[in-house]
C-alpha positions as CSV (number, residue, x, y, z in Angstrom):
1,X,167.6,107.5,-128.7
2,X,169.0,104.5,-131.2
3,X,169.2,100.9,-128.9
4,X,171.0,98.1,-130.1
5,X,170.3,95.2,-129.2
6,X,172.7,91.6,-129.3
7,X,169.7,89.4,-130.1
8,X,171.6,86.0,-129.3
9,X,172.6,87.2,-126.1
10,X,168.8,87.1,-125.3
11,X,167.1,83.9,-123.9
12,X,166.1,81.4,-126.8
13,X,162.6,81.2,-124.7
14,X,162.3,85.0,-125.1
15,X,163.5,84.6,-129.1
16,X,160.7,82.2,-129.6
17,X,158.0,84.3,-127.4
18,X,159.8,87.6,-130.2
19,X,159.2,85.4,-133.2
20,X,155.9,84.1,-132.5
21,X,154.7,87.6,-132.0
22,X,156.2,88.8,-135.2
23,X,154.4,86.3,-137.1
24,X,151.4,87.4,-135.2
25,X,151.9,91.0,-136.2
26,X,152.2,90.0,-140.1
27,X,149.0,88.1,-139.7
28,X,147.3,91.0,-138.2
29,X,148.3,93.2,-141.3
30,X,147.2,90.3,-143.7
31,X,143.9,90.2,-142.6
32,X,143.3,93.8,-142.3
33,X,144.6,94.6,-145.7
34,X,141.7,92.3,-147.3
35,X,139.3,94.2,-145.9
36,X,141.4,97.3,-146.7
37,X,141.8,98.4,-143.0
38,X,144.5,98.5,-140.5
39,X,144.7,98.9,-136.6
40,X,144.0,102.3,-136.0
41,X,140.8,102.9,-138.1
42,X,139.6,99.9,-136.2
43,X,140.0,101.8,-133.4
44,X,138.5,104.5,-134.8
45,X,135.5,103.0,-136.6
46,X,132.2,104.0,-135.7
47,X,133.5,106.3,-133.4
48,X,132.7,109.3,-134.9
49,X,134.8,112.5,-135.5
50,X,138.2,112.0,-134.5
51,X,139.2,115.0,-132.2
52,X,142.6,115.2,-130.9
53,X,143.7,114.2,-127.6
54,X,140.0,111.8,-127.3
55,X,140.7,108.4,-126.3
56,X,139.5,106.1,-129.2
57,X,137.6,104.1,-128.5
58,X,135.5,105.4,-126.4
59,X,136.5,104.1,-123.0
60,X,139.2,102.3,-123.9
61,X,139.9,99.0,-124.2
62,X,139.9,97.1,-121.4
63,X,140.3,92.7,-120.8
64,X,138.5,92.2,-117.5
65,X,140.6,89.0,-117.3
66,X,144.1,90.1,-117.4
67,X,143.5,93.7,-116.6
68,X,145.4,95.1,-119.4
69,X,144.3,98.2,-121.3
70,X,145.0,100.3,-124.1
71,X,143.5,103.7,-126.2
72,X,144.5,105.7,-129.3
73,X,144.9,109.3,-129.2
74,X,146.6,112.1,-131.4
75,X,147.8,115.6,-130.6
76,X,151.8,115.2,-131.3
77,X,151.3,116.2,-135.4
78,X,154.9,117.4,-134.9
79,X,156.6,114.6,-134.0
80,X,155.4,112.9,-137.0
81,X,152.8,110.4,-136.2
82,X,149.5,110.5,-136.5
83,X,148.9,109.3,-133.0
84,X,149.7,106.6,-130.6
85,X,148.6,104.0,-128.8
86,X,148.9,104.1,-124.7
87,X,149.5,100.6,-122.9
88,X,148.4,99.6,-119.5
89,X,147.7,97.0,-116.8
90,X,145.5,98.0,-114.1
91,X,145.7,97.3,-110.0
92,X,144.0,93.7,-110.0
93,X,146.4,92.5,-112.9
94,X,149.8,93.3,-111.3
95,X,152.2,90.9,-109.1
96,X,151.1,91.0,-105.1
97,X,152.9,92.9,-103.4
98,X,154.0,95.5,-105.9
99,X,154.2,98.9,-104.5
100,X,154.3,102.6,-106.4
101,X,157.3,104.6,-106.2
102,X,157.0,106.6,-103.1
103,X,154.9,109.9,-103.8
104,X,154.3,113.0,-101.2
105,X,153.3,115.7,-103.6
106,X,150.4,117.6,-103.8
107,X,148.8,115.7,-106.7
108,X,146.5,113.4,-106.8
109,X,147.6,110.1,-108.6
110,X,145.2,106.6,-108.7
111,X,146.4,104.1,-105.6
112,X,144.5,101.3,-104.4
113,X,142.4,99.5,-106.7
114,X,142.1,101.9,-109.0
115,X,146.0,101.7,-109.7
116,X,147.5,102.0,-112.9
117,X,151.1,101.4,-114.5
118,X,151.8,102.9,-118.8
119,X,154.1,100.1,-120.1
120,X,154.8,102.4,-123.5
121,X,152.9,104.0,-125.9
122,X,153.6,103.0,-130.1
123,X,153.7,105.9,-132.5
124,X,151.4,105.4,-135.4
125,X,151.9,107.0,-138.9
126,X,149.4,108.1,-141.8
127,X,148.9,104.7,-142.7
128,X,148.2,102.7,-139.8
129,X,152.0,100.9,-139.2
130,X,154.3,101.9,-136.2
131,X,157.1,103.9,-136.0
132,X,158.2,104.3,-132.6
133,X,157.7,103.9,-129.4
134,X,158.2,106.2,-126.2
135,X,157.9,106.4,-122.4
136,X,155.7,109.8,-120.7
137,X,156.3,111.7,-117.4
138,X,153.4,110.8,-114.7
139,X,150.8,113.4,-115.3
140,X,150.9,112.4,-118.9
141,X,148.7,109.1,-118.4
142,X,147.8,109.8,-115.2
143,X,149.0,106.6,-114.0
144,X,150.2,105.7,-110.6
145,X,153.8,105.4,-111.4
146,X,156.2,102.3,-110.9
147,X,159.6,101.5,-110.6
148,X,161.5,100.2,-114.3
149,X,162.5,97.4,-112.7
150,X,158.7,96.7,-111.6
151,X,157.1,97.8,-114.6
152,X,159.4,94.6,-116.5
153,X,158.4,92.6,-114.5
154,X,154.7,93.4,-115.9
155,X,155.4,93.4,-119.2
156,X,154.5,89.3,-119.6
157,X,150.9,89.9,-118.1
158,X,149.7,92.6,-120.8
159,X,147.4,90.3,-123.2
160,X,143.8,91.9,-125.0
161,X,142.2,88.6,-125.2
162,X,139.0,90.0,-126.7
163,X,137.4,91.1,-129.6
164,X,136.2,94.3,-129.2
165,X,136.8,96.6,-131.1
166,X,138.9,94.2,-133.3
167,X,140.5,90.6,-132.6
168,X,143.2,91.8,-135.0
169,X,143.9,95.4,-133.2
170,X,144.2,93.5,-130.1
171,X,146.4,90.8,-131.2
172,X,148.8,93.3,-132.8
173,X,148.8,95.5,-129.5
174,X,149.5,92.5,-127.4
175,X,152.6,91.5,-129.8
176,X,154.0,94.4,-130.2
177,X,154.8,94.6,-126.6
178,X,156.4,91.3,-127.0
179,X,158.1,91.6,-129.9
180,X,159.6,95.2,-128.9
181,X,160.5,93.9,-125.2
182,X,164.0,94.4,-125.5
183,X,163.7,98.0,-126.3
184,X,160.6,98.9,-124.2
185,X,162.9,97.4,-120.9
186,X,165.9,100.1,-122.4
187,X,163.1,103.2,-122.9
188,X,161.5,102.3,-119.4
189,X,165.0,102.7,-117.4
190,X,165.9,105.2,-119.5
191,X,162.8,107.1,-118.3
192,X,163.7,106.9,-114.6
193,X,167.1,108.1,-115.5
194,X,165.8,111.1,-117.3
195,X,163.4,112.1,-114.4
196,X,166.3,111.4,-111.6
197,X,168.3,114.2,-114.0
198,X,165.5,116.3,-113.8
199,X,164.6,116.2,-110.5
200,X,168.5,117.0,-109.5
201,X,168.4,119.8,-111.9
202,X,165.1,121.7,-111.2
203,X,164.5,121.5,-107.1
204,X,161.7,122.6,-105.9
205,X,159.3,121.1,-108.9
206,X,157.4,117.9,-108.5
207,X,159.4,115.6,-110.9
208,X,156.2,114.1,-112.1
209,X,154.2,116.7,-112.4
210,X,156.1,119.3,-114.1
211,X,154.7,119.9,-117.6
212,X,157.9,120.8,-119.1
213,X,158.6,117.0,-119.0
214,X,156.2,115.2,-121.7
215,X,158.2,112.6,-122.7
216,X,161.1,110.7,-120.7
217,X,162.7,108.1,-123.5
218,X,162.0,107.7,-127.3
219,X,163.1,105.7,-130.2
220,X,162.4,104.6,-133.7
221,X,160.7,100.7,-134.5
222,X,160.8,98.7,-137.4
223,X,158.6,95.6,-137.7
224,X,160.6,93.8,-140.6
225,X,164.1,94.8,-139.3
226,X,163.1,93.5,-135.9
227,X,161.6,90.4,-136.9
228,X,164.3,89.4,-139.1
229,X,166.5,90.1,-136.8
230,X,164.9,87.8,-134.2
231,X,165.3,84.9,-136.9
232,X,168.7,85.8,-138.1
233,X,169.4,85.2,-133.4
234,X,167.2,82.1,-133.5
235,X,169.3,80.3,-136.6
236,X,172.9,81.6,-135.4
237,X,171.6,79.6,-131.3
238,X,170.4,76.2,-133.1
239,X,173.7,76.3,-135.3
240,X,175.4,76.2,-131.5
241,X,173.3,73.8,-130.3
């Protein structure tokens, strides 16, 4: 799906929050490229052979302070990308009192403690630079499955404040969710419009297990476009004010 967004109808908080990350993105890219690397073969380094649908690193990567997480994987070589990156934030990271969407299939899905929401997962190409971004069904992650509306309001807690694997991987990772809000928030209701549709038009079927539905919202990212487009926003507001 293509989203627009109006930039200067966005808060000049959030603007500032979307530049800062951009910068933070170039800076990733500028360090990596001396050492003639990029995010995912720092993921990937020392790992090993690469197999598809492994998580990379091994056991993800995981900030014991925030409670956010993240892994690389590959196995959609026909979409494109060479793989993706899945985002998360775990039980003891999340706002009190936020609840999963109610649930009474037969599967079994992570509650309590061991709770989970995906935020989005980044499509990576040959190179090591993103090219999209997309939202999954359930069993895809196997996450515990939240509300849109509840997953946004998550979105500011995901930070990798860490070094391992890589202080740049994780710095990038944690800016791109920023700088991609906008569009992430469109993708994520778009996803619990898709599986409403789907639900409606195949009864019977557990909606969020039913392996005929991958992938719920998708759409194309580019870094330079984005970020100029942030500071193209951010001059038009101070020429108001």
């Amino acid at each position: 799906m293509k989203i627009k967004v109006d930039f200067t109808k966005l808060p000049h908080e959030q603007l500032e929050e979307m530049d800062a990350a951009g910068v933070q993105i170039k800076n990733c890219y500028r360090v990596l490229r001396k050492v003639k690397a990029n995010v995912v073969g720092q993921c990937l380094a020392n790992q090993g052979t690469f197999y598809e649908l492994n998580h990379y690193p091994k056991g993800d990567v995981y900030d014991r302070e925030t409670h956010s997480q993240y892994y690389y994987h590959s196995h959609r070589k026909d979409a494109g990308e060479h793989g993706h990156f899945h985002t998360f934030l775990r039980f003891k990271g999340m706002p009190k009192g936020t609840e999963p969407v109610p649930y009474d299939g037969e599967a079994k899905r992570p509650d309590g403690k061991d709770a989970l929401t995906h935020f989005v997962a980044i499509s990576m190409n040959g190179p090591g630079y993103p090219t999209g971004l997309f939202t999954t069904n359930r069993w895809v992650t196997d996450e515990t499955f939240y509300t849109a509306d509840d997953v946004i309001s998550m979105l500011d807690l995901f930070n990798m404040d860490h070094t391992w694997p890589c202080w740049a991987a994780n710095q990038w990772v944690s800016a791109m969710v920023c700088l991609f809000r906008p569009q992430i928030e469109v993708l994520l209701h778009e996803r619990d419009r898709v599986m409403e549709r789907w639900r409606k038009t195949h009864p019977g079927k557990d909606v969020y297990e039913d392996r005929d539905l991958e992938v719920t919202s998708i759409t194309d990212i580019d870094v330079d476009k984005q970020t100029a487009s942030v500071k193209s926003a951010l001059q038009k507001l101070r020429k108001v004010a």
